[in-house]
C-alpha positions in Angstrom: -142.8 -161.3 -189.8 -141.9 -158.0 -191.7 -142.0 -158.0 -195.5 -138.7 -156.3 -196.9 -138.7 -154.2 -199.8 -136.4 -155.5 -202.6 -132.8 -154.2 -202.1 -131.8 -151.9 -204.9 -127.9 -153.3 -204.9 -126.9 -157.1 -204.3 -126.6 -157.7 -200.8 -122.5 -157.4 -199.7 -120.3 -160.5 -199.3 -120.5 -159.8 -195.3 -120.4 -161.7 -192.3 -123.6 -160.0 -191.4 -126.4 -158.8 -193.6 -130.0 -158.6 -191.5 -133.0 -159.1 -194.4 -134.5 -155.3 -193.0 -133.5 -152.1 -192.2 -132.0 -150.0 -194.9 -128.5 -150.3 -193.3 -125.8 -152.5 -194.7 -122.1 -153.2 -194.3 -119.8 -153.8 -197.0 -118.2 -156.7 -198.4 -114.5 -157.7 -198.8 -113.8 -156.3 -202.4 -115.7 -152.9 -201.6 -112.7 -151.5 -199.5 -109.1 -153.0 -200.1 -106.5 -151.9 -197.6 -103.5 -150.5 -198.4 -100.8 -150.7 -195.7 -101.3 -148.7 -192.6 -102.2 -150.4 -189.3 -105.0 -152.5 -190.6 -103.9 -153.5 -194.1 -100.4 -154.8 -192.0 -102.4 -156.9 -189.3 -104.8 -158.5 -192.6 -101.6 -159.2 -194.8 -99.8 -160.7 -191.6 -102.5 -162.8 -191.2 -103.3 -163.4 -194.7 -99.3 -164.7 -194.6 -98.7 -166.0 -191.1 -101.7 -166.6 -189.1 -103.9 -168.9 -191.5 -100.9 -171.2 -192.4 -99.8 -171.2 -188.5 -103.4 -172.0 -187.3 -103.6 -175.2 -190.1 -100.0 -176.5 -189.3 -100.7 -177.1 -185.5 -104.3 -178.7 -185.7 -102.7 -181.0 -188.5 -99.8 -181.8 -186.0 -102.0 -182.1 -183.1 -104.2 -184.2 -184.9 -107.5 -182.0 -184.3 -107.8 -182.2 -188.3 -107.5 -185.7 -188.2 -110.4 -186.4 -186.2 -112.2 -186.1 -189.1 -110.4 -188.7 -191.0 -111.0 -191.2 -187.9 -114.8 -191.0 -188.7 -114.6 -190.9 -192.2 -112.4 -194.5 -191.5 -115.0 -195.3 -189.2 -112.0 -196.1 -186.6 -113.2 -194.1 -183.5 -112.5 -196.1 -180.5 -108.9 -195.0 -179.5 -108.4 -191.7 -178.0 -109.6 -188.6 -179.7 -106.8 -185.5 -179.6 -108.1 -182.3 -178.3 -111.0 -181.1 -176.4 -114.3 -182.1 -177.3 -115.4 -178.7 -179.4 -111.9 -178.8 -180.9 -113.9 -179.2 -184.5 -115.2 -175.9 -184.3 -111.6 -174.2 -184.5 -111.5 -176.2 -188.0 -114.5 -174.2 -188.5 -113.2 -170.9 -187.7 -110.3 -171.5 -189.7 -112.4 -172.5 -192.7 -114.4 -169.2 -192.1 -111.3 -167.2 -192.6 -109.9 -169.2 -195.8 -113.3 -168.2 -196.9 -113.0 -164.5 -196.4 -110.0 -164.4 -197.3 -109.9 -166.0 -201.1 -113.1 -163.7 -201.2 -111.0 -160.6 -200.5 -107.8 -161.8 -202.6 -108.4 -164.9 -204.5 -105.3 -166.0 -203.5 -105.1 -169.9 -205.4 -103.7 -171.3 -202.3 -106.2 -169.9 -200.0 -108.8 -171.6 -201.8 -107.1 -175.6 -202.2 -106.5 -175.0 -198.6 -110.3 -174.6 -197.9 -111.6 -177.5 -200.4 -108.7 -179.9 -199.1 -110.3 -179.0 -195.3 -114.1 -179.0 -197.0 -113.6 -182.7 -198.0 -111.8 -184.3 -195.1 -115.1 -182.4 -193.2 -117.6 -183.8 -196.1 -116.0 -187.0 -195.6 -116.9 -187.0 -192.1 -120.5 -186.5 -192.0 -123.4 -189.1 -191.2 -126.3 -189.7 -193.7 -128.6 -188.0 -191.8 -126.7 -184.7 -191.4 -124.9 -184.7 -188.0 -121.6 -184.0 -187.6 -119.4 -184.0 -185.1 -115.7 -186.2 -184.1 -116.2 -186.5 -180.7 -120.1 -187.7 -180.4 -122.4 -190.2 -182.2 -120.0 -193.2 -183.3 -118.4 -196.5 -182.7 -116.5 -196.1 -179.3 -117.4 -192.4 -178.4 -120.3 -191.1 -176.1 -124.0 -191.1 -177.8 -124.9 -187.9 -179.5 -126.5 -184.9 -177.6 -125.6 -187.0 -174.4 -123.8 -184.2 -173.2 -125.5 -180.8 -173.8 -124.2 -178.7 -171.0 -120.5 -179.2 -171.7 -120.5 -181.2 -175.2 -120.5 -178.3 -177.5 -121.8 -180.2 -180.4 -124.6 -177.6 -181.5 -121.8 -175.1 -181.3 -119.5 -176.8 -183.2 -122.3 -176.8 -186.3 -122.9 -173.1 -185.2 -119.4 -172.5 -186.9 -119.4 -174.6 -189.4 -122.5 -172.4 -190.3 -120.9 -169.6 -190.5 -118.2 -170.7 -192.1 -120.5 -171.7 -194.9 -121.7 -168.2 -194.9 -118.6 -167.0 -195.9 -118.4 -169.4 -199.0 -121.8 -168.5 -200.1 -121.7 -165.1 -200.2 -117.9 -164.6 -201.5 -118.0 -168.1 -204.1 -121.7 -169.0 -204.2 -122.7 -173.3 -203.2 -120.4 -175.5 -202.9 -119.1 -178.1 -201.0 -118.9 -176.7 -198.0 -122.8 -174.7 -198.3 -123.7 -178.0 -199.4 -122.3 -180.0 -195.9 -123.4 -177.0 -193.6 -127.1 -177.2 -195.3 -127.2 -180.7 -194.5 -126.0 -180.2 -190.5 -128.6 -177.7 -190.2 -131.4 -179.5 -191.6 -130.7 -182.2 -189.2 -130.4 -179.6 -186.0 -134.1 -178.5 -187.4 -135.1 -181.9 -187.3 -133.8 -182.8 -183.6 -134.6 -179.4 -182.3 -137.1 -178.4 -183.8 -140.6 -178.2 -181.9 -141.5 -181.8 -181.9 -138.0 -182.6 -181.3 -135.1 -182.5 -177.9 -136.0 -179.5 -176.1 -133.2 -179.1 -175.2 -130.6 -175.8 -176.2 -126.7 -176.1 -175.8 -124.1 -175.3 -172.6 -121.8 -172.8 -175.4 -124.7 -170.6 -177.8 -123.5 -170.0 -180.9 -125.6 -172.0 -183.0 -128.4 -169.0 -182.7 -125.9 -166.7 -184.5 -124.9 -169.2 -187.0 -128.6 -170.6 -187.9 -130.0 -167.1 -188.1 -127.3 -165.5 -190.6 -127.0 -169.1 -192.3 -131.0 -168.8 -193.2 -130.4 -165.0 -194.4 -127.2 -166.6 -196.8 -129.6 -169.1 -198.4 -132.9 -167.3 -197.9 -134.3 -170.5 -195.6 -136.9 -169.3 -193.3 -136.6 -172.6 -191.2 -133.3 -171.8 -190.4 -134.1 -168.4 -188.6 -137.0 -169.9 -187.1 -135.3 -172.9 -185.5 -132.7 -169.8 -184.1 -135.6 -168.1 -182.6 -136.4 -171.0 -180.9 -133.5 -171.8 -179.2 -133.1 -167.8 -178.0 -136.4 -168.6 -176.9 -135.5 -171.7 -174.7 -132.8 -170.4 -172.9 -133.0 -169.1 -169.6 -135.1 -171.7 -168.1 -132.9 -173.6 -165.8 -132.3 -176.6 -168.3 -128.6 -177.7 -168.5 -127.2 -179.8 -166.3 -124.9 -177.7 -163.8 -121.1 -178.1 -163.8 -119.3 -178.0 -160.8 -118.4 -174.9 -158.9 -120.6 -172.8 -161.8 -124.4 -171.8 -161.5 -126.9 -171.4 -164.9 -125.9 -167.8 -164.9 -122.5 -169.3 -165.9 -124.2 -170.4 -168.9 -126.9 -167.4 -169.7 -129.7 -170.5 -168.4 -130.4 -168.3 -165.1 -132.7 -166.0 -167.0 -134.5 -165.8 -170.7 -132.6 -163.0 -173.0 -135.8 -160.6 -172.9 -135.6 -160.7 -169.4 -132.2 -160.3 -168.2 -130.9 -156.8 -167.2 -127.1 -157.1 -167.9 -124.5 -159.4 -169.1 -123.6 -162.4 -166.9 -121.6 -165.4 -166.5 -119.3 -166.6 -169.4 -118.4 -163.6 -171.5 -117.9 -165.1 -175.0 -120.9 -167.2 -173.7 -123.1 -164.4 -173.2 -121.9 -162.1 -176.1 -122.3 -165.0 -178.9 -125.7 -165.6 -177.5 -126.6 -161.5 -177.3 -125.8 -161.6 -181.2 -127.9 -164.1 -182.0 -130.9 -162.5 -180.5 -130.4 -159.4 -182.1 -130.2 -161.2 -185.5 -133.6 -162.8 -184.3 -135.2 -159.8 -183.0 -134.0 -157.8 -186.2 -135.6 -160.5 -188.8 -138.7 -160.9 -186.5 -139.5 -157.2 -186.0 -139.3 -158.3 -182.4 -138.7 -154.7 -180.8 -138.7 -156.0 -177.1 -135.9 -158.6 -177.8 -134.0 -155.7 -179.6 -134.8 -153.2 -176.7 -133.9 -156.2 -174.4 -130.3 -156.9 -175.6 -129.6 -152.9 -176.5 -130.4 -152.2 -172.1 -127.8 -155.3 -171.2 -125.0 -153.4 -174.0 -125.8 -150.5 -172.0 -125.5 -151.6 -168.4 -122.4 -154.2 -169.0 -120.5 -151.1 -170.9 -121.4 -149.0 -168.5 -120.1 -150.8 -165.1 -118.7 -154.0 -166.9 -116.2 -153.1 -169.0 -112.4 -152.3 -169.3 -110.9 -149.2 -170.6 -109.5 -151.6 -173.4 -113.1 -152.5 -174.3 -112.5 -155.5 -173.1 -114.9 -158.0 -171.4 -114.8 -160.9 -168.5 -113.4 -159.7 -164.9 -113.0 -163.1 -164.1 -110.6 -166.3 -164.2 -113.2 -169.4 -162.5 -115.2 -168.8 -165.2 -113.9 -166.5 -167.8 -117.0 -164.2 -166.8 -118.3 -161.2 -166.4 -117.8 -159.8 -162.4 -120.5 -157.9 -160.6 -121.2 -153.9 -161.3 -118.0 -152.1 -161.2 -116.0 -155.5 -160.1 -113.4 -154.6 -162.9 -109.7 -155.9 -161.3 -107.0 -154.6 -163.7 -104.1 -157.4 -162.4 -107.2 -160.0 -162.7 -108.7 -158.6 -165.9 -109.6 -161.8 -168.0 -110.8 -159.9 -171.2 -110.5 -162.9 -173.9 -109.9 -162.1 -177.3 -112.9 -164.1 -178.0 -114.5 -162.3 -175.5 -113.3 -158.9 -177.4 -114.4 -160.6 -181.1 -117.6 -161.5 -179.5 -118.1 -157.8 -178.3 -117.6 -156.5 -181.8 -120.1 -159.2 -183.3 -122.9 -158.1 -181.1 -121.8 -154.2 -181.1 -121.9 -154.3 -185.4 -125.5 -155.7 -185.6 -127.1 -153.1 -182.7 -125.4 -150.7 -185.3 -127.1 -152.3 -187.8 -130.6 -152.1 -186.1 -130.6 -148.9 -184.7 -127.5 -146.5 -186.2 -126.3 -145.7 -183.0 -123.0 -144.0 -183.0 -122.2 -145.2 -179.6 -121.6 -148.9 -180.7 -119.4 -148.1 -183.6 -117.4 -145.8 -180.9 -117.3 -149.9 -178.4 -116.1 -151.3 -181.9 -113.0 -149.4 -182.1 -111.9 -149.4 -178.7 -112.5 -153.0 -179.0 -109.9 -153.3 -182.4 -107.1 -151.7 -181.0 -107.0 -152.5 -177.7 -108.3 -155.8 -177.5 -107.9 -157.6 -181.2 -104.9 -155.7 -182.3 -103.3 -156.8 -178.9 -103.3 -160.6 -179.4 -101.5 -161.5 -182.7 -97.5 -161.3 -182.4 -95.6 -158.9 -185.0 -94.7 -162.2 -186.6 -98.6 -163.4 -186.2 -97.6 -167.0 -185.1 -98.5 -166.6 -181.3 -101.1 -165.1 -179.3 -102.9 -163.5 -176.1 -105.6 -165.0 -175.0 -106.5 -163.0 -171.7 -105.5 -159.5 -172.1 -104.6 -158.2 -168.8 -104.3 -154.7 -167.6 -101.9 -155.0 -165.2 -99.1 -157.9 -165.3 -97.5 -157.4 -161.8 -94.1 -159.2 -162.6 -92.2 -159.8 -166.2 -93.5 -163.1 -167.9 -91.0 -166.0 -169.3 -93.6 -169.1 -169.0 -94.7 -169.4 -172.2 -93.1 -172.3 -174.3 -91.8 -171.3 -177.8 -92.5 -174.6 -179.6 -95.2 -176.5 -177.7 -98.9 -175.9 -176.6 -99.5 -173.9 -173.4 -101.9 -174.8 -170.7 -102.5 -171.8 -168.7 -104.8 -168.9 -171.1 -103.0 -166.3 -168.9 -99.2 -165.1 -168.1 -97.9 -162.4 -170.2 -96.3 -163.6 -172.9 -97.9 -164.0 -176.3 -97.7 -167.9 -177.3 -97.8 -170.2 -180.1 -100.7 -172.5 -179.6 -102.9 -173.1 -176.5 -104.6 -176.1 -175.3 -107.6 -174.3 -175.8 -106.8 -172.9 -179.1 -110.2 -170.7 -179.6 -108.5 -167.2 -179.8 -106.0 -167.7 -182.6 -108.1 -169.1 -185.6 -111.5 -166.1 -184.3 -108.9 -163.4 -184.5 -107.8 -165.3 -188.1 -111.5 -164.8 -189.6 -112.0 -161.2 -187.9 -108.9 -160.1 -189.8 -109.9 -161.6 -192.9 -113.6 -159.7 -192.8 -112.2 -156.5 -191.1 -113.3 -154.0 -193.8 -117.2 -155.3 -193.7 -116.7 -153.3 -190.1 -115.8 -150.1 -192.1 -118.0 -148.4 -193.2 -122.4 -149.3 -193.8 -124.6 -147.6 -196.8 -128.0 -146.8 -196.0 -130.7 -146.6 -198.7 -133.4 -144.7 -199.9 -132.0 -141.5 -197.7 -133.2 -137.9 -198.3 -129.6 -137.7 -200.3 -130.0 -141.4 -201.9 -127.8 -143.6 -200.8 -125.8 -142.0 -197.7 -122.6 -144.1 -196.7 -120.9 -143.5 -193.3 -117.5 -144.4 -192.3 -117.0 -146.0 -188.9 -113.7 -146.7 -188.8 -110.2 -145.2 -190.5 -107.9 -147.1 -192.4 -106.0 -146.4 -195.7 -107.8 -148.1 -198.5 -109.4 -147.8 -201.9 -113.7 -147.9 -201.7 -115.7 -148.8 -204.1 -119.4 -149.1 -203.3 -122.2 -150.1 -205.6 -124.8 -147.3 -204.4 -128.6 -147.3 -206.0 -127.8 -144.5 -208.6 -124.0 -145.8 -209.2 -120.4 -146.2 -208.2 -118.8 -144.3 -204.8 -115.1 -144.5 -205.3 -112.8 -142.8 -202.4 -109.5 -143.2 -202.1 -108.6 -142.3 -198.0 -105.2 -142.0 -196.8 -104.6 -141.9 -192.7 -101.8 -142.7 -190.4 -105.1 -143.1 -188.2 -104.4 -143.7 -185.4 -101.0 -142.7 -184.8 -102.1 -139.7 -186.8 -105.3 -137.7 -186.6 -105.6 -136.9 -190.0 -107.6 -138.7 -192.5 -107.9 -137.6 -196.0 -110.6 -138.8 -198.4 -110.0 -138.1 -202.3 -113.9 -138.3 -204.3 -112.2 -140.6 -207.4 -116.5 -141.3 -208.4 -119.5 -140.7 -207.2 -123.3 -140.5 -208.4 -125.1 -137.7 -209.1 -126.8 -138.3 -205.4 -125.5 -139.6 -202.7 -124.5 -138.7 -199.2 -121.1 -139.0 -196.9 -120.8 -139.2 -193.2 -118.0 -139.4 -191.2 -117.9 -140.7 -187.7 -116.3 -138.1 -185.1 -115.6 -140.5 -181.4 -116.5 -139.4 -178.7 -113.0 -138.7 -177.4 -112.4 -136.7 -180.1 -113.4 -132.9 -178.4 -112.3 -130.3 -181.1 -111.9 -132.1 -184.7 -112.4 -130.2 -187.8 -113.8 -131.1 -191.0 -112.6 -129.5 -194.4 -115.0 -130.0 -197.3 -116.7 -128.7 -200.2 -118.0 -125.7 -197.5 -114.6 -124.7 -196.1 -113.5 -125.7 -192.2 -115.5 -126.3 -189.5 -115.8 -127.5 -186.2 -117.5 -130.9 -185.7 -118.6 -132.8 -182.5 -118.3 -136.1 -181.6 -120.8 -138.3 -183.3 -121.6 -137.8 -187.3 -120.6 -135.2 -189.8 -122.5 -134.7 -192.4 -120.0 -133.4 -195.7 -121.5 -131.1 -197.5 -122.4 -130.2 -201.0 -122.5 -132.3 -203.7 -119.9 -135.3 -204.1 -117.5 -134.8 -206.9 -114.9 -136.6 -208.7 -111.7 -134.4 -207.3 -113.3 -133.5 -204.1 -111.0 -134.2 -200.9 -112.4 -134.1 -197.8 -110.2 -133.8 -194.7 -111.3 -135.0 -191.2 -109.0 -133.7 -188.2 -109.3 -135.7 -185.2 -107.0 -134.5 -181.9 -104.5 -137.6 -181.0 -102.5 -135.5 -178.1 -102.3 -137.3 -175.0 -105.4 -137.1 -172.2 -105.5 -138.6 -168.9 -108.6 -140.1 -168.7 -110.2 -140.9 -165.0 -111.8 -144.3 -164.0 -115.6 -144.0 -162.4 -114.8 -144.0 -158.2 -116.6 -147.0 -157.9 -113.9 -149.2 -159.3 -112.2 -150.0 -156.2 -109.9 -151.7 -158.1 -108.1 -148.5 -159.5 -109.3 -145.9 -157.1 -106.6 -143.2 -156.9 -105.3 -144.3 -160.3 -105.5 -142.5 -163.8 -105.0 -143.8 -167.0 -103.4 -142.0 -170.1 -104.8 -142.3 -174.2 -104.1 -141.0 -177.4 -107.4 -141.4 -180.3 -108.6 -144.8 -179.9 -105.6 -146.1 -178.2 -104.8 -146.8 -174.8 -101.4 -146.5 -173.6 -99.2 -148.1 -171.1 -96.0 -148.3 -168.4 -93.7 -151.2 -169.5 -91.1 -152.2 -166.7 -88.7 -152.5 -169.8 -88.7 -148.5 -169.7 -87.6 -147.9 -166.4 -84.0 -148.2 -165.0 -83.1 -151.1 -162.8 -83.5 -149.4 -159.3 -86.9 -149.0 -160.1 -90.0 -151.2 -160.5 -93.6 -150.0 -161.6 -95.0 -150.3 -158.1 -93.0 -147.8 -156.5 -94.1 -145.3 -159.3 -96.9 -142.5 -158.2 -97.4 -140.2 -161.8 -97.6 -136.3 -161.3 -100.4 -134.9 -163.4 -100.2 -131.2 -162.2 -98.6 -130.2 -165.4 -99.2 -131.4 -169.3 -98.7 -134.4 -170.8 -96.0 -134.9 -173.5 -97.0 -136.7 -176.7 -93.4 -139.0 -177.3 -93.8 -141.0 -180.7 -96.9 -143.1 -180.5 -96.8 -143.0 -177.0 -96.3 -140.0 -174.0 -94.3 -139.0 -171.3 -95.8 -138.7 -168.0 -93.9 -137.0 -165.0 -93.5 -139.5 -161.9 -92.1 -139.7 -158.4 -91.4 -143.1 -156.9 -93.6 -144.0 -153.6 -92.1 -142.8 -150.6 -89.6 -145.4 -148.5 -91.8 -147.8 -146.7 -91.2 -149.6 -143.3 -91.8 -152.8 -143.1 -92.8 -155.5 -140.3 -91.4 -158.8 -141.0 -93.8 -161.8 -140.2 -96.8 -159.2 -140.5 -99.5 -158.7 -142.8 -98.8 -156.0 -145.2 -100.8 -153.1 -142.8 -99.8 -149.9 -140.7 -101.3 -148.3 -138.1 -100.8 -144.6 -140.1 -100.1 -144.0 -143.7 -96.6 -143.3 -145.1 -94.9 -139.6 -144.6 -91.5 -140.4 -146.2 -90.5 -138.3 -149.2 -91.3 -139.2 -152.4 -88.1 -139.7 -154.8 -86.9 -137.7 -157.8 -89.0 -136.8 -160.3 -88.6 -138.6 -163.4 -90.5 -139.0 -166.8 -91.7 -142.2 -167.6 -92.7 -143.5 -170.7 -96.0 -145.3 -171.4 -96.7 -147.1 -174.7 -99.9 -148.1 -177.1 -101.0 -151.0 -175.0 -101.7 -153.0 -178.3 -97.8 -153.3 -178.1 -97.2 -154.5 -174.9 -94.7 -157.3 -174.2 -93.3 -157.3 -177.6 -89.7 -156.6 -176.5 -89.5 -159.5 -173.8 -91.5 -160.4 -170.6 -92.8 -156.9 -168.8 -94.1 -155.8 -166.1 -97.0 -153.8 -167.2 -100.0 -151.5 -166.0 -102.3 -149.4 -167.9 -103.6 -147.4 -164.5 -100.9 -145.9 -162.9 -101.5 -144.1 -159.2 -101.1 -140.5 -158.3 -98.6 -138.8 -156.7 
């Protein structure tokens, strides 16, 4: 085990602070958002989406499971899946982060009215859980391929994290301590070998022990990261272990398989594990499987999961745009593991994976109203949506329309406690640097900061449009006498300048350093280029070969069937990139030809004997949009790759 030197600033109310390394994000009150394209999604969820997510599990009655076992009147039916307690969980998690960022008075009753019906709930010895372990219900742990009961407490766990670091013990710390003692006891090594079908508990245990300082707690998650990979579970049907990450243990495998949130929620609690354990080959392991599944896994949204059967990741390069699963868990999940390899190593690249990952993956899913939600987040939808129902919970995860509730309602409360920690993603500080204390920002958004630094207070005040505007402007209100400022440059971002204390310059993608001493009165100006740029996928994406795609910054835009007149559809269009591309609001104009006139073979397969040699139609300009926005003025067709002329 390593022995940590004593921080030289309290740790940060964060979702994530590993005991080591000298690198640490920032907590809720250390950057407040004002306005802007963050600041608006956090106060719509601040005022929408945590009210919306506790009104329907009251009405469906997934609240009130708790109740039942408090009344010890478990033997009718149970509403909701069997892991439907974790959602509770999540939304308790966000309450949490978000009366730590506002200490809004109704944030908080909400939280200790849901912390007592939970309380209530649990058995003397520690387990909790409404669907296991009592009068009329299956026995506990019967069911650990499918049961979801150690990743249930995985949440609650976190959710506790929250508390502690924003509040300090309470009820809730108090309830989670108790459900993780008893895991320790029934897991431990004496104990069930066994490990369970959904990981999350890993992630939960290890940062739970970090909150409370427990080494028992990280231990027990190393032991279940351990475990896994060995063929254990029980198989479901139609699924293998990969489907599960039980084919092969973490250290081992070469890239991301099976279920994507599945895989991702278990990849993070390794690195927390290997991080605490000065394991370097369990780090090295999980940073080669980032590598590999970004490289030939992953969606130009960032997102993750090629695949409906089983919400999984596809084979190398098996990346269908029409089929594209990409969950918003699955997106949450990439961030989670992406922000703790930061941690570890400083590696620009996974900061780069985060932001892709915001705004075109976790920005996509909440409504401009933020009552209703994607869950897959498709790159192509071939025909305009109209299934989803306004006022009722929706079966099917995909279709095209943002809705309400689902049946599986794991997206809408994980985006609610992303939204509420956003700003610990911001920016990290890293002690004891040759400058002191050097902070870098990772990702733009308008806000007051105020960091505790070893020698002092940093106090910037940055003002963006980021990122429907390159600029991003950086006022030094305070600073100590040493400390250091870097900003991150993506990698799409060929030609930005910086402006500082040293005059203009060019700066590459990755870090810029700003020079010169920090002042009070110092402004700092970071240009990044947000014209429009085709950008081409790999060739061995057969899915989208003879197909380019079109971004601006971070986001990535797309053709809406809304835009085009009603002789056309998006099929038919071919896109002309011989000349440039026209920036049009937020968006861009792209010159297109429609396909040339086809003839067809009724009662035959959909195949010629030569290719097409009609002429192509009139050239028109078609208008693409930031894909975050899609299907937000109706059903749409949609699709982000369009093919060439």
């Amino acid at each position: 085990m390593h022995h940590h030197a004593p921080r030289s600033t309290p740790p940060p109310a964060a979702p994530v602070v590993p005991l080591g390394g000298g690198r640490r994000g920032i907590g809720p009150d250390d950057l407040r958002l004002t306005g802007g394209f963050w600041g608006e999604l956090q106060e719509r969820n601040a005022n929408a989406t945590l009210k919306h997510c506790l009104e329907w599990m009251e009405r469906l009655g997934w609240i009130a499971n708790f109740d039942r076992v408090a009344d010890g009147d478990t033997g009718g039916p149970r509403p909701g899946w069997q892991f439907s307690d974790s959602e509770i969980y999540k939304l308790a998690e966000a309450l949490a982060w978000e009366y730590g960022r506002t200490g809004e008075t109704w944030v908080n009753e909400a939280l200790e009215a849901l912390t007592g019906r939970i309380a209530a709930a649990q058995d003397e010895d520690g387990y909790l859980n409404t669907c296991y372990g009592h009068a009329g219900q299956p026995g506990r742990y019967s069911d650990l391929s499918s049961g979801h009961e150690l990743y249930c407490v995985g949440h609650l766990l976190q959710a506790a994290v929250a508390r502690v670091r924003t509040v300090g013990e309470d009820k809730l710390v108090d309830v989670a301590r108790r459900a993780a003692d008893h895991v320790c006891r029934e897991f431990g090594p004496d104990g069930n070998p066994g490990i369970c079908g959904h990981p999350e508990i890993e992630v939960g245990l290890a940062e739970f022990g970090r909150a409370l300082g427990e080494p028992r707690y990280s231990e027990q998650a190393r032991v279940f990261v351990e475990r896994r990979g060995r063929g254990t579970l029980a198989p479901i049907a139609l699924l293998d272990a990969s489907y599960f990450q039980d084919d092969v243990p973490v250290r081992e495998a070469e890239v991301w398989r099976g279920h994507a949130v599945r895989a991702l929620y278990l990849a993070a609690g390794a690195v927390d594990v290997a991080v605490d354990t000065g394991d370097a080959a369990l780090l090295a392991a999980v940073e080669r499987q980032w590598a590999r599944s970004v490289e030939r896994r992953t969606y130009l949204t960032g997102g993750m999961g090629s695949r409906h059967q089983d919400e999984g990741f596809g084979e190398d390069w098996e990346l269908p745009p029409d089929r594209a699963y990409c969950e918003t868990c699955a997106g949450i999940a990439s961030v989670m593991v992406s922000w703790r390899l930061h941690l570890a190593t400083g590696d620009v690249r996974y900061a780069d994976l985060m932001e892709r990952t915001f705004y075109n993956v976790i920005a996509a899913s909440p409504a401009e109203d933020g009552r209703s939600f994607f869950y897959a987040n498709p790159l192509h939808q071939r025909s305009a949506a109209a299934d989803v129902r306004p006022d009722a919970v929706n079966p099917r995860a995909e279709g095209g329309v943002r809705a309400p509730w689902f049946d599986v309602s794991c997206c809408p409360t994980n985006l609610a406690r992303t939204l509420a920690s956003w700003q610990a993603y911001a920016a990290t500080v890293e002690e004891n640097t040759a400058e002191g204390d050097t902070v870098s920002l990772l990702q733009y958004a308008a806000g007051e900061m105020r960091l505790a630094l070893a020698e002092g207070e940093l106090a910037l005040r940055i003002a963006t449009e980021y990122p429907h505007a390159g600029t991003v402007r950086i006022e030094v209100v305070d600073a100590p006498a040493r400390s250091g400022l870097r900003l991150r440059v993506p990698h799409w971002a060929d030609g930005a300048t910086l402006s500082d204390g040293s005059g203009e310059r060019d700066v590459e993608p990755g870090w810029a350093d700003v020079r010169g001493p920090l002042a009070p009165g110092a402004v700092i100006v970071l240009e990044l280029p947000t014209a429009p740029r085709l950008t081409w996928p790999d060739e061995r994406i057969d899915a989208v070969r003879g197909c380019v795609a079109v971004e601006r910054g971070p986001l990535v835009l797309c053709a809406e069937s809304v835009d085009l007149p009603p002789d056309q559809s998006l099929e038919d269009m071919r896109v002309d990139v011989s000349g440039p591309l026209r920036a049009e609001g937020d968006g861009a104009l792209v010159r297109t030809r429609s396909a040339p006139a086809r003839t067809e073979s009724p009662g035959r397969p959909p195949y010629r004997p030569a290719p097409p040699t009609g002429d192509a139609g009139p050239e028109r300009e078609l208008r693409l949009i930031p894909y975050y926005r899609w299907a937000r003025r109706g059903g749409s067709a949609m699709r982000v790759f369009l093919p060439l002329a």
